[in-house]
Phi, psi and omega in degrees: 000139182221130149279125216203109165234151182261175183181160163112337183318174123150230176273138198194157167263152177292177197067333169300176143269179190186120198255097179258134143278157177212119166252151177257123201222167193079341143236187165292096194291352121021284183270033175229125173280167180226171183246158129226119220249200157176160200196127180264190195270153175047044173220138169335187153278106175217182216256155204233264204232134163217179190197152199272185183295318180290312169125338236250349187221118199241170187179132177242131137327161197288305216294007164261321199296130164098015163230355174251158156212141170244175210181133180236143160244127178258346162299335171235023146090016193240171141231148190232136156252124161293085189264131172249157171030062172292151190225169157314307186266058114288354197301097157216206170268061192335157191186090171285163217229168166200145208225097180332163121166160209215014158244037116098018163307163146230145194261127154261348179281100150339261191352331183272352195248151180247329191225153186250152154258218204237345143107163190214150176294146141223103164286097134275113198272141161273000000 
């Protein structure tokens, strides 16, 4: 079982920034790739960045690239997204993932991650 709380969330204007963390507890974070996922009100879920267990293989959404980045510390169990020029439609709800795998991957299918957090706001105001 992995434990996965998010944290770094709130209110911003557009053009700030924002750092979301997600720390992880109860297995080896290590062997686990991780996610970040988000779902604004009345929208699917979808998918923002994941990266592999190691850190060495990374991957953004189109609709992010060149203003988000993940990044992970496995000494201390956390992944963190880095948000630049935050707009109005980031506004949702973040929500980070861990994906079992030990082939050096990062998942874009919600499908592919076994544990969720609990996910943090992030509003942006115009």
């Amino acid at each position: 079982q992995v434990q996965l709380v998010e944290s770094g969330g709130g209110l911003v204007q557009a053009g700030d920034s924002l750092r979301l963390s997600c720390a992880a507890s109860g297995r080896t974070f290590s062997n686990y790739a991780m996610g970040w996922f988000r779902q604004a009100p009345g929208k699917e879920r979808e998918f923002v960045a994941g990266i592999s267990s190691t850190g060495s293989n990374t991957y953004v959404a189109d609709s992010v690239k060149g203003r988000f980045t993940i990044s992970r510390d496995n000494a201390k169990n956390t992944v963190y997204l880095q948000m630049n020029s935050l707009k109005p439609e980031d506004t949702a709800v973040y929500y980070c993932a861990a994906s079992l795998s030990f082939s050096g991957r990062y998942y874009r299918n919600q499908n592919e991650y076994n544990y969720w957090g609990q996910g943090t706001q992030v509003t942006v105001s115009s």
